[in-house]
N, C-alpha and C positions, 0 to 999 in steps of 0.2 A: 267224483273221486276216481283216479287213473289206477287203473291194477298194474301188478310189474307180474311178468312171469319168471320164474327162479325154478331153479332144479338143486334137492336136495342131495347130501351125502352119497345117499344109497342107490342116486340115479334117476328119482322120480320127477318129474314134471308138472307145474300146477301153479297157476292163479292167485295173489293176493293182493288183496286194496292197498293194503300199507307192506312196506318195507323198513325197519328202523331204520335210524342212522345213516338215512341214505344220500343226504346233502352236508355233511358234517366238513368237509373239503378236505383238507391236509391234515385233520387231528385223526383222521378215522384207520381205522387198522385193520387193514386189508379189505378185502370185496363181501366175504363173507356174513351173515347174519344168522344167529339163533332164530328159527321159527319151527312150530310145531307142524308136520308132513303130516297130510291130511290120509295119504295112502300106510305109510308108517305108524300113526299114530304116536310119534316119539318125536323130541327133539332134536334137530337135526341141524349142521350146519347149511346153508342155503344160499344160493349166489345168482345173481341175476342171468338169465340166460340170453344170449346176443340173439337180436331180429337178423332175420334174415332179410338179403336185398333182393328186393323184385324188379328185375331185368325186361 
């Protein structure tokens, strides 16, 4: 199983197996996802965080 990494709301950064709704194509509304912030402990909106390119 591939992890995605995503940064919540509040800024934080962190690891998960799954991501909902992540190949849903043109139905899906906007980037973001509800997952619970494992440093927050709360619900948070969460959005994939872009890799960066190694030069």
């Amino acid at each position: 199983m591939e992890s995605t990494v995503v940064r919540c709301a509040e800024g934080h950064v962190f690891s998960t197996s799954t991501f909902p709704m992540q190949n849903l194509g043109s139905s899906r509304i906007g980037p973001g996802r509800l997952l619970r912030c494992p440093r927050c402990a709360r619900l948070r909106q969460a959005v994939p965080v872009a890799r960066a390119v190694k030069r």
